[in-house]
C-alpha positions in Angstrom: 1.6 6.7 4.8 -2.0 7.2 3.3 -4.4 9.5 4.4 -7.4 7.6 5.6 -10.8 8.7 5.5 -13.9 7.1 8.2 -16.7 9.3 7.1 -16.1 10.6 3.5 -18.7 9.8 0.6 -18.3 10.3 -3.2 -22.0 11.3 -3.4 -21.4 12.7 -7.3 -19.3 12.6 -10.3 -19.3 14.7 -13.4 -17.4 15.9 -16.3 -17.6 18.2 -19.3 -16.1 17.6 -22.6 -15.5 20.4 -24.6 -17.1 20.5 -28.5 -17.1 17.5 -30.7 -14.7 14.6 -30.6 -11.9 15.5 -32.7 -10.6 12.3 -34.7 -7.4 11.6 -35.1 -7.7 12.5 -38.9 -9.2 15.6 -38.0 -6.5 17.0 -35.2 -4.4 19.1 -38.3 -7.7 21.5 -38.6 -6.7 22.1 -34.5 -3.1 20.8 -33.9 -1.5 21.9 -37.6 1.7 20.2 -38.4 4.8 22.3 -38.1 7.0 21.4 -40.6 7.9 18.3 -42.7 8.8 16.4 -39.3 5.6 16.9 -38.0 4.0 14.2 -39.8 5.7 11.5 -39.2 6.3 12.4 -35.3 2.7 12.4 -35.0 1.7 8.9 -36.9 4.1 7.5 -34.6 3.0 8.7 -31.4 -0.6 8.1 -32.4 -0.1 4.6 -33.3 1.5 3.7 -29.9 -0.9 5.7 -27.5 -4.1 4.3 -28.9 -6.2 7.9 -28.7 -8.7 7.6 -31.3 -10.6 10.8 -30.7 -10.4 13.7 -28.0 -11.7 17.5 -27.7 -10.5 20.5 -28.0 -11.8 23.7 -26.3 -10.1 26.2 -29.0 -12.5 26.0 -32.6 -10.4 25.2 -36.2 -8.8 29.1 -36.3 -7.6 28.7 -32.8 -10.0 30.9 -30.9 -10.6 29.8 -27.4 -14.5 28.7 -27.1 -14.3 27.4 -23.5 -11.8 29.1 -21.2 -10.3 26.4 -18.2 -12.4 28.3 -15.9 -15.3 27.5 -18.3 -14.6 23.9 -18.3 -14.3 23.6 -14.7 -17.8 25.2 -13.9 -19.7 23.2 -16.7 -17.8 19.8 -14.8 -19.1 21.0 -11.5 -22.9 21.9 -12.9 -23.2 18.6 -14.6 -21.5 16.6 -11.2 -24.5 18.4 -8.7 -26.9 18.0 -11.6 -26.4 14.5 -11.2 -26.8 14.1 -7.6 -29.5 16.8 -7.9 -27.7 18.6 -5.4 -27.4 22.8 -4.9 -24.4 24.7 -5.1 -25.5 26.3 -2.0 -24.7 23.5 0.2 -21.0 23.4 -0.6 -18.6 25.8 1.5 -15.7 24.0 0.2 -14.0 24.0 -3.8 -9.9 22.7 -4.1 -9.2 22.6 -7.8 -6.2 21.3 -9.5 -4.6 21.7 -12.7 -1.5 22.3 -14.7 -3.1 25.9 -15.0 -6.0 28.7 -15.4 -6.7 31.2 -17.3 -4.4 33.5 -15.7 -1.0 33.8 -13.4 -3.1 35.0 -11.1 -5.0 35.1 -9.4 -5.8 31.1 -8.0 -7.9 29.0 -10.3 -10.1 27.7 -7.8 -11.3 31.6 -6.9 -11.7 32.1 -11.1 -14.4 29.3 -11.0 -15.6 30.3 -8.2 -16.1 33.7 -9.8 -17.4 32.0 -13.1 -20.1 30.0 -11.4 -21.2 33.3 -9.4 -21.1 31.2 -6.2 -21.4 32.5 -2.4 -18.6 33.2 0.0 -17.1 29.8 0.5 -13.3 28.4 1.2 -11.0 28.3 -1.8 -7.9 25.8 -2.2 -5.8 26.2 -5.8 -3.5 23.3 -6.5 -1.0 23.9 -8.9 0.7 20.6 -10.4 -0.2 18.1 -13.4 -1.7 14.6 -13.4 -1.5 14.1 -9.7 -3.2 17.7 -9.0 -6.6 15.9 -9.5 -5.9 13.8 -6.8 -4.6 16.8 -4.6 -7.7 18.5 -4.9 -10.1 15.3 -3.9 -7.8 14.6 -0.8 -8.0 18.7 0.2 -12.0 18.2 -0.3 -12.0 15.1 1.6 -10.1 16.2 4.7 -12.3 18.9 5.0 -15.5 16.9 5.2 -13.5 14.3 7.2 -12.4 17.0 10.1 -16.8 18.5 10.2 -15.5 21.6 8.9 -17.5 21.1 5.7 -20.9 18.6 5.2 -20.3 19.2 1.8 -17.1 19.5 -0.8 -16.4 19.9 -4.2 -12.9 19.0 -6.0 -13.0 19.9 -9.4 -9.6 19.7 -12.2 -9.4 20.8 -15.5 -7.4 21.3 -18.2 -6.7 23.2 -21.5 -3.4 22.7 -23.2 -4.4 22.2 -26.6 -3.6 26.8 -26.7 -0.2 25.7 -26.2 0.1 23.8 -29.0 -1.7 25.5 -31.9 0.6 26.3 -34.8 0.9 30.2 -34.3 2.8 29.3 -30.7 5.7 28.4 -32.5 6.2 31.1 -35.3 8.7 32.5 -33.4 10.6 29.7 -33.9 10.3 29.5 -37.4 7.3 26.9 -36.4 10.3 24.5 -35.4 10.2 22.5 -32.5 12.7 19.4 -31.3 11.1 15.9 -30.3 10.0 16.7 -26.7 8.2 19.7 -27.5 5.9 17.5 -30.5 5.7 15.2 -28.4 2.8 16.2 -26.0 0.6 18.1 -29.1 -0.2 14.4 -30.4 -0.7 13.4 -26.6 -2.9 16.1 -24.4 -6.5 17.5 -24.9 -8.9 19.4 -23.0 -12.1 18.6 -20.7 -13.0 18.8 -17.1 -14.2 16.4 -13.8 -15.8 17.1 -11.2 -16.6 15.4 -7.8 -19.0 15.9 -4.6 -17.8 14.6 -1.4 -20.0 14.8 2.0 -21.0 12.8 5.1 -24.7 11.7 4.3 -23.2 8.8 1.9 -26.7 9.4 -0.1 -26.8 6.8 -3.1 -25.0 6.7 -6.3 -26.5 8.0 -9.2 -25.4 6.5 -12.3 -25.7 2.9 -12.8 -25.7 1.7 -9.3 -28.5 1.4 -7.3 -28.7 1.2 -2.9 -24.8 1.5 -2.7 -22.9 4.3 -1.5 -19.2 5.1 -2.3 -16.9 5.4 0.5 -13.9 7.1 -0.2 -11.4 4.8 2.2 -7.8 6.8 2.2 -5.6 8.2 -0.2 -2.0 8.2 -0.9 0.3 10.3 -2.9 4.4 10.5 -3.1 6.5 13.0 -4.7 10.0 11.8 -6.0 11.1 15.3 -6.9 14.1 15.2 -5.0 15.1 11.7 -7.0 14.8 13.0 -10.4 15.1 15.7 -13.1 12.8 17.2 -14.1 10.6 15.4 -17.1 7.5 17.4 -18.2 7.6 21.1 -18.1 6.2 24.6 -19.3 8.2 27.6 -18.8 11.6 26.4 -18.2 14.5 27.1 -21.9 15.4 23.5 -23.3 18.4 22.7 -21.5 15.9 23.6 -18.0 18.6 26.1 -16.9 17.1 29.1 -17.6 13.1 30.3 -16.1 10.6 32.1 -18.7 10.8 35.0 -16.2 14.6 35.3 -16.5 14.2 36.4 -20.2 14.6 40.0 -20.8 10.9 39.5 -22.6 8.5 37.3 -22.8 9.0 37.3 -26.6 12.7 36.6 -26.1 11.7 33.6 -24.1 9.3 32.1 -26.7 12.0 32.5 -29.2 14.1 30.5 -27.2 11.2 27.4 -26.7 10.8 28.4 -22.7 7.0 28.9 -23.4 7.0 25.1 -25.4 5.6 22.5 -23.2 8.2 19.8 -23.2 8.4 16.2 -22.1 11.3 14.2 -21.6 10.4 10.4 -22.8 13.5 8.9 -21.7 13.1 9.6 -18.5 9.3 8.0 -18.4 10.3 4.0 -17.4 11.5 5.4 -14.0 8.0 6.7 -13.3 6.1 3.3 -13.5 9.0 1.8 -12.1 8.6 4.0 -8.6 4.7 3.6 -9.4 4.7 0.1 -9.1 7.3 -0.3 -6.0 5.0 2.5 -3.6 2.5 0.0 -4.9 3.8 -2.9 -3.8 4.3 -1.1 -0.2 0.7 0.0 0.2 -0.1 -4.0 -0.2 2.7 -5.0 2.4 1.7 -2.4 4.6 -2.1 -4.0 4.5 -3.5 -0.5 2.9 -4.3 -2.7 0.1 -5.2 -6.1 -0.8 -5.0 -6.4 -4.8 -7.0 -9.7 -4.8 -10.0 -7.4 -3.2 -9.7 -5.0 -5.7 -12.5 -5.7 -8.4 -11.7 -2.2 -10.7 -8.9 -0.6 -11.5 -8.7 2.7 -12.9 -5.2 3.5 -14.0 -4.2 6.7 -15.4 -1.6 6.0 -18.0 -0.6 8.6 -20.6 -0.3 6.2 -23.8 -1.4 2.5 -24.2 2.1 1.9 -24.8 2.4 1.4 -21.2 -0.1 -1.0 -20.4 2.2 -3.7 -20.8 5.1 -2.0 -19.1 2.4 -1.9 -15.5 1.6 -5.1 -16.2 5.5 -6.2 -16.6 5.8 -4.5 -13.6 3.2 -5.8 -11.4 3.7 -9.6 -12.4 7.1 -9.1 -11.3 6.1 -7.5 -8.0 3.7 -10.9 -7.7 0.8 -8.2 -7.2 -1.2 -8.3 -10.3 -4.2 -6.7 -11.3 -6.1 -8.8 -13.5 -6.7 -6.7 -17.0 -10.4 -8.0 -17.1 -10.8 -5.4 -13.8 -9.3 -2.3 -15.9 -11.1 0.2 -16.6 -9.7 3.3 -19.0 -11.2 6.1 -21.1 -8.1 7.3 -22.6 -9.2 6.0 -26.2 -12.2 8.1 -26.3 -12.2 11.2 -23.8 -8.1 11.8 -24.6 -5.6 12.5 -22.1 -6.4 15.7 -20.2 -3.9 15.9 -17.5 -5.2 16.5 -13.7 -8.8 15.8 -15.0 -8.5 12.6 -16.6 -9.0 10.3 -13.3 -11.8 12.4 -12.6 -13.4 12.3 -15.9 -12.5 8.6 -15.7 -14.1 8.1 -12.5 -17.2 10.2 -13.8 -17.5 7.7 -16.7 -17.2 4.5 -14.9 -20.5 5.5 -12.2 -22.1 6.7 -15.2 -21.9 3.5 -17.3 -20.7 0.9 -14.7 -22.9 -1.6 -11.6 -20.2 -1.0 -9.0 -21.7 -3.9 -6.2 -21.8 -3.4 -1.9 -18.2 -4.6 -0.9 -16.4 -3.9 -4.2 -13.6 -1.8 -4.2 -12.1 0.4 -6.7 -8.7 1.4 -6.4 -6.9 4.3 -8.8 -3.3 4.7 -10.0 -2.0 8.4 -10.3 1.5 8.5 -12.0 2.7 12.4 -12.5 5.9 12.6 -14.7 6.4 16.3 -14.0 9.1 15.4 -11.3 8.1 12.4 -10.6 4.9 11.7 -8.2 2.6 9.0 -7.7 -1.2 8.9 -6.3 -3.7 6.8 -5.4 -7.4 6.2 -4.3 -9.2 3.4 -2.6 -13.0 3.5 -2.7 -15.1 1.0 -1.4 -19.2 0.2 -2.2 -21.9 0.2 0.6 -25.0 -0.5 1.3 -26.8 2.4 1.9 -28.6 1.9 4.8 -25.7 1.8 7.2 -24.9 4.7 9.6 -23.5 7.4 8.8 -23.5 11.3 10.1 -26.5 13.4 9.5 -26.3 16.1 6.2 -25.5 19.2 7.2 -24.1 19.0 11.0 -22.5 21.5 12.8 -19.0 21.6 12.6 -18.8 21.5 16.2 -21.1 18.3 16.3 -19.5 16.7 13.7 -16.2 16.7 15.3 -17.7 15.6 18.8 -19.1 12.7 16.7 -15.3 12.0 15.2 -14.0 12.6 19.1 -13.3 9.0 19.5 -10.6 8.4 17.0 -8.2 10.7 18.9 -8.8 9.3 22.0 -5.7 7.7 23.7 -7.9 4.7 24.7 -10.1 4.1 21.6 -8.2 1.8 19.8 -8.2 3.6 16.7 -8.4 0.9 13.4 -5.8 2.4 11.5 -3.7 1.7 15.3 -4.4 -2.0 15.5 -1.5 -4.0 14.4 -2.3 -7.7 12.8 -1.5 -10.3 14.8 2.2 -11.0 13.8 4.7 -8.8 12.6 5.7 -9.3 9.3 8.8 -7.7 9.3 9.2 -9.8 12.2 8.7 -13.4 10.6 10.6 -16.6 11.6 12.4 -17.5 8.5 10.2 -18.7 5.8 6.8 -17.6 6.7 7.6 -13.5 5.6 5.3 -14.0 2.6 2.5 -16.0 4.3 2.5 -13.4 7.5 2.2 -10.5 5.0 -0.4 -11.8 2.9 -2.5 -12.6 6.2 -1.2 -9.2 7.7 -2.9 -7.6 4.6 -6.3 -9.6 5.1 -6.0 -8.8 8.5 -5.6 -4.9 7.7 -9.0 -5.0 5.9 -11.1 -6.9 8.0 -10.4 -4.7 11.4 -11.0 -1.5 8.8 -14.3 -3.4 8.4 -15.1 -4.5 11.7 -14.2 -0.4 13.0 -16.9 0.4 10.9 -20.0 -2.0 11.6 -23.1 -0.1 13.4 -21.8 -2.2 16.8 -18.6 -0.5 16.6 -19.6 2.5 15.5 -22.5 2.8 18.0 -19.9 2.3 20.5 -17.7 4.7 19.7 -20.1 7.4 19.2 -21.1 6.4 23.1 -24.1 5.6 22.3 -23.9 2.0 23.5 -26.4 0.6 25.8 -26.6 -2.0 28.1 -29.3 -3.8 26.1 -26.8 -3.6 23.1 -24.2 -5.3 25.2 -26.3 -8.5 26.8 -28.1 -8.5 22.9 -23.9 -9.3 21.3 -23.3 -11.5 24.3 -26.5 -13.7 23.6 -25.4 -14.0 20.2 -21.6 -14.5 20.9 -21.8 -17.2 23.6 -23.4 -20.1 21.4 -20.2 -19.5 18.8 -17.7 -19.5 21.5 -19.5 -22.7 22.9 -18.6 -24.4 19.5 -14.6 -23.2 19.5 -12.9 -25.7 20.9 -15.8 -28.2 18.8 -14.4 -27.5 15.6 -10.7 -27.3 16.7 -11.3 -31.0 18.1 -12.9 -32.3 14.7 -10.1 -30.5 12.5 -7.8 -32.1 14.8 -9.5 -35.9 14.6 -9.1 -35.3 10.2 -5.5 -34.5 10.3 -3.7 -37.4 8.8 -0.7 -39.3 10.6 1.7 -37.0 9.0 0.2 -34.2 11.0 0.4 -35.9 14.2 2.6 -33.3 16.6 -0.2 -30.6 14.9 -3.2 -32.3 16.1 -1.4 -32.5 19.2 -1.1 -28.8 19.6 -4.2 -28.3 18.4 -6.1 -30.5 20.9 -4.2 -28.6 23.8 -5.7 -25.0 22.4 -8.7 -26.6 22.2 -8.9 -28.2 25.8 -7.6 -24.9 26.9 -10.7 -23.1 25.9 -13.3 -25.5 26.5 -15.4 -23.8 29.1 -14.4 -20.4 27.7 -18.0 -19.8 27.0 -19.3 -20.1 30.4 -17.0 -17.3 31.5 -18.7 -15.5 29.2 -22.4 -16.6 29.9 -21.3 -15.9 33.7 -20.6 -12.8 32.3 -23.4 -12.1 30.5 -25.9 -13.0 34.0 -23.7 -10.7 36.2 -24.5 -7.3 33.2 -28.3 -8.4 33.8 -28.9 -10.8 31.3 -32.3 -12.6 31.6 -31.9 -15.8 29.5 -31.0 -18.6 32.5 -30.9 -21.4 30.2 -27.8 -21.3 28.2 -29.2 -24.1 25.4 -31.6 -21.0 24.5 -29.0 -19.3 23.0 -28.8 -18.6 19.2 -25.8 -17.3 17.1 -26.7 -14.5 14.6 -26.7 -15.0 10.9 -23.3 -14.4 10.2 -22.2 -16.2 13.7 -24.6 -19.2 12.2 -22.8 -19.3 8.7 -19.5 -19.0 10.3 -20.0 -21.9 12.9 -21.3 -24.0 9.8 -18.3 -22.8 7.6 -15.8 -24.0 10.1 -17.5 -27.3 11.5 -17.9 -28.2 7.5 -14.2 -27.6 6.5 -12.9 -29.8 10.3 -14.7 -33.1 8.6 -12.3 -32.6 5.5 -9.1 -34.5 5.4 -6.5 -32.4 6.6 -7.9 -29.2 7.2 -5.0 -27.0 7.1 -7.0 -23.9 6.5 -8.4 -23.7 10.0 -4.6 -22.8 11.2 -5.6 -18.9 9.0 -9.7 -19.4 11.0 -7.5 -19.5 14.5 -5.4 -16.2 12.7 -8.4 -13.8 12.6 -10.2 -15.4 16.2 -7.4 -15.4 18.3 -6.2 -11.9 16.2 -9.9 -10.3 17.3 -9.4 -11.1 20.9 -5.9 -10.2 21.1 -6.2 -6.8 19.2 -9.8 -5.9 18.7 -11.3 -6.7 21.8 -8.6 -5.3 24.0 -9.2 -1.8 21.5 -12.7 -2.2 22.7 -13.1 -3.2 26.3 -11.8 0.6 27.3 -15.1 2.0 25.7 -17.5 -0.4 26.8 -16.2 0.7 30.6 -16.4 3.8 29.8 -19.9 3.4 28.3 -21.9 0.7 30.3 -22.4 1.3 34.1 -22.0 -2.5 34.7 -19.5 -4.0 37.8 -16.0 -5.6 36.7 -17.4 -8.7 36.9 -19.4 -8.4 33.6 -16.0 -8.0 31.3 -14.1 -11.4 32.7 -14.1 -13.0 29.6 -13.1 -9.6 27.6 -10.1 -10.0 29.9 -9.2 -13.1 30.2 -8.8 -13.1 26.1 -7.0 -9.7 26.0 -4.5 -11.0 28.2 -3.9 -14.5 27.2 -4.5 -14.6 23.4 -1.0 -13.2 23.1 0.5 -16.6 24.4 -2.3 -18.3 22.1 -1.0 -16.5 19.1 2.5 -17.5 19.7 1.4 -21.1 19.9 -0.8 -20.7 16.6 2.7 -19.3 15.5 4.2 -22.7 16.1 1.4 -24.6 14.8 2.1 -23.1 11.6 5.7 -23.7 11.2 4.3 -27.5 12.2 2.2 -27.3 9.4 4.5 -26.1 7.3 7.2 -29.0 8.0 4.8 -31.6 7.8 3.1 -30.2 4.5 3.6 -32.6 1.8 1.9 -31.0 -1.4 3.1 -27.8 -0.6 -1.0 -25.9 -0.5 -0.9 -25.8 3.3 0.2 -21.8 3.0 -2.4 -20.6 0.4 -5.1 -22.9 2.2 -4.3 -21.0 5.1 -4.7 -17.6 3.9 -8.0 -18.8 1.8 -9.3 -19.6 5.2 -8.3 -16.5 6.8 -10.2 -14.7 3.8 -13.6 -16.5 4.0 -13.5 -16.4 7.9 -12.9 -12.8 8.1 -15.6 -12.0 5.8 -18.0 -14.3 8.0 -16.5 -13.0 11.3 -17.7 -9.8 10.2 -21.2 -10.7 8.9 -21.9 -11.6 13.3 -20.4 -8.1 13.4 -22.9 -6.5 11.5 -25.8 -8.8 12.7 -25.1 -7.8 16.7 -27.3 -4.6 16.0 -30.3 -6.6 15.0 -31.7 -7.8 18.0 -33.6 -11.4 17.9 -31.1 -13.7 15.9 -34.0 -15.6 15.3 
């Protein structure tokens, strides 16, 4: 299950690339063939990964210029550069790479020791492509948990030592296929990112967003598969470089050669693409929300071969959203989604409400990881810079209370897994739009302001006065989508016309309400919806006059779904918060308990639908609906805070 993250920014992102690009005419002053093979193993590698240049941290004679420790701290200098940010405020650097400088001791001390910085906590993560990813989710959780207000994950990588020609005179500079493989493949350079809890603006490209870092997600398949990539280990993988009698001895025998198995490869994307596929059924992930993708793929080659796999999985990413530096920075291991990531702020407009999701596949032993970022507007709330570590986690005390109704805890309305027959694809798709818009909703400045117990009375009659004149229109539009249904639809309207008589009057339970908390307005006509309750009423009234609205069956999903799981998650805290008598939370009540028996009905309205649907649209009209009323649910959400809806 991912990781999520409520109050984690990517406030910075840098990267250092080592020397001049190196063409791919100009690698044999670096990389120097071999032997006679050499050639021809490297014009075929290099026409299928589509590197054109990359960079080296060794000079023509094979001297090291930069050392990885080096790299690092010149990623991390150029990342709070950016963010013109101090190396003093971080207590917290994770690192990840395939290795340092040295056995020993961690890498993450070396750079700490290479930058000179102060006492801080150290975390060394020792893997390949995924170890980027290890580092950022370490740096994360500590700024998540208030034990840091500041973080820095840094990877790095230098394998081009390992493949300069003198490593292999002790095999007579003879090498089999795996071992060339990777010299044509792997470069050098360095990333960098800050993470912290002020969510200060982007630099880069973008201008007023912030960069939310929203959960993370990595899987290791070790226990699956051989082993595919690997330093340190003789050919056949049955013998360890420190089993040798010398390290000379194991050199001779190609343990020191860094190896990768290719045929083993099409299983990696293949498990890539199916934990995929369950972070979008488990509502982690909507791929139609995702407007960049930054996949870390080792050759171009496999483009098609994600794609192939993705079309099949009927989850596809358009290509138009990728975005990839491989062509021009190289592959450099743990630090290419960093550096990647770097590049893309640098160069690209990421918008509020955009999300930008990255794919981590690790062929080492088999791992996958990914990232989910999302864009916002800077101005929301967020936790001061710099708070205690004891304040910070009294302001974070609300998620682990038993009654707080954490997001991540609130199912979507139906079960999935529990579908009548024939509506499993239609509940998952609305179970995933669900997923996203109580993430959302958790995290408007209502919400949040309640959670933090900070909510006031006056914030509770200011929602209500906003609320009541949309609740007033309810059963309104349900009647006019029910007068446009068609004779075909007949037993629908039916149905539909009973919810809607049903809850009628709802909103004068909630005005009542709203009088017995101390609310002044007497004249209920005085009333005005906020700006996103104004464009939602107007949405939903507009689509009821079209013939055969369909759709509103996915509007009826995410209303009935907010007072049958969101406002029941909610009710506990505004007890707990508001000094008000029982009679003040009727209508929070009355929903809580009886929108379970609506949703079961809306259940049956759909398989009405369904059986009556003639042009087979009904289900994507549905969850289209569902979409755009979500998005405008939320929008009266994030006006409540605003006071005068005027």
């Amino acid at each position: 299950m991912p990781i999520a993250f409520h109050r984690v920014y990517l406030e910075s992102a840098g990267y250092f690339m080592p020397g001049e690009p190196v063409s791919n005419d100009a690698m044999d002053s670096y990389i120097a063939p071999l032997n006679r093979m050499s050639g021809r193993i490297k014009g075929r590698i290099l026409a299928e990964n589509g590197i054109k240049q990359r960079y080296y941290a060794i000079d023509a004679e094979g001297a090291t210029v930069f050392t990885n420790a080096q790299l690092a701290a010149n990623a991390i200098r150029d990342c709070l550069r950016r963010h013109d940010s101090d190396l003093s405020d971080v207590s917290l650097l994770a690192s990840g790479s395939s290795g340092g400088d040295a056995l020993m001791p961690g890498f993450s001390n070396m750079i700490q020791g290479e930058l000179a910085a102060q006492p801080m906590e150290t975390v060394s993560v020792h893997g390949i492509c995924a170890a980027g990813v290890s580092a950022i989710q370490t740096a994360a959780q500590g700024v998540e948990l208030g034990g840091h207000a500041r973080a820095l994950a840094v990877a790095s990588e230098l394998p081009s030592r390992l493949f300069k020609r003198s490593r292999f005179a002790a095999r007579g500079y003879d090498a089999d296929f795996d071992a060339h493989f990777l010299r044509w493949m792997l470069s050098d350079g360095a990333g960098a990112v800050l993470l912290g809890n002020t969510g200060q603006p982007l630099p880069g490209a973008s201008q007023g967003v912030r960069l939310r870092l929203k959960w993370v997600h990595q899987r290791s398949f070790s226990g699956d598969y051989p082993v595919c990539m690997q330093l340190g280990l003789s050919a056949d993988r049955a013998r360890g470089h420190l089993d040798y009698p010398s390290w000379n001895e194991a050199e001779a025998d190609g343990a020191l050669s860094l190896r990768q198995d290719i045929r083993l490869l099409p299983h990696l994307f293949d498990i890539g693409i199916h934990e995929y596929a369950k972070l979008v059924r488990d509502g982690w992930l909507d791929p139609d929300q995702v407007d960049h993708f930054l996949c870390h793929y080792s050759s171009e080659k496999f483009i098609p071969v994600v794609e192939d796999l993705m079309e099949k999985a009927g989850l596809v990413i358009p290509r138009e959203r990728w975005f990839s530096n491989l062509a021009w920075r190289g592959n450099t291991g743990a630090a290419s989604i960093l550096i990647m990531l770097a590049e893309f702020l640098e160069t690209r407009e990421v918008k509020p409400g955009e999300q930008i999701f990255c794919y981590i596949p690790e062929s080492g032993r088999f791992m996958a990881a990914y990232m989910l970022l999302e864009a916002e507007v800077v101005h929301a709330p967020q936790v001061a810079a710099g708070a205690p570590a004891a304040a910070a986690t009294a302001i974070a005390a609300p998620r682990d209370d038993a009654h707080s109704g954490d997001a991540d805890a609130i199912a979507p309305p139906h079960d999935p897994d529990m579908a009548p027959q024939g509506l499993g694809q239609l509940l998952t798709e609305l179970a995933a739009i669900w997923h996203d818009y109580r993430s959302r909703v958790w995290r408007t400045p209502v919400v949040r302001r309640l959670r933090n117990r900070q909510f006031q009375t006056a914030d509770y009659l200011n929602w209500m006065e906003h609320w009541i004149p949309q609740v007033r229109e309810g059963s309104k539009w349900m009647r006019e989508g029910a007068a446009s249904l068609s004779e075909q639809y007949a037993p629908l309207a039916a149905l539909i016309d009973t919810h809607a008589g049903e809850e009628q009057n709802d909103f004068q339970i909630l005005f009542q309400d709203y009088r017995n908390a101390g609310g002044e307005v007497a004249d209920i006509d005085a009333l005005r919806r906020n700006p996103g309750g104004e464009a939602l009423n107007a949405y939903l009234h507009g689509l009821a006059a079209t013939r055969d609205p369909i759709g509103l069956l996915g509007a009826i999903y995410i209303i009935e779904g907010t007072g049958q799981r969101i406002v029941p998650a909610l009710l506990p805290l505004l007890r707990a918060s508001l000094k008000l008598p029982p009679d003040a939370f009727r209508f929070l009540e009355y929903h809580g308990h009886n929108d379970e028996h609506h949703l079961a009905r809306w259940l049956s309205a759909v398989e009405l639908a369904l059986d009556c649907d003639e042009d087979g649209r009904a289900e994507r009209r549905i969850v289209d609906t569902a979409r755009r009323t979500a998005a405008l649910y939320l929008m009266q959400f994030h006006h409540v805070m605003e006071g005068d809806a005027s």
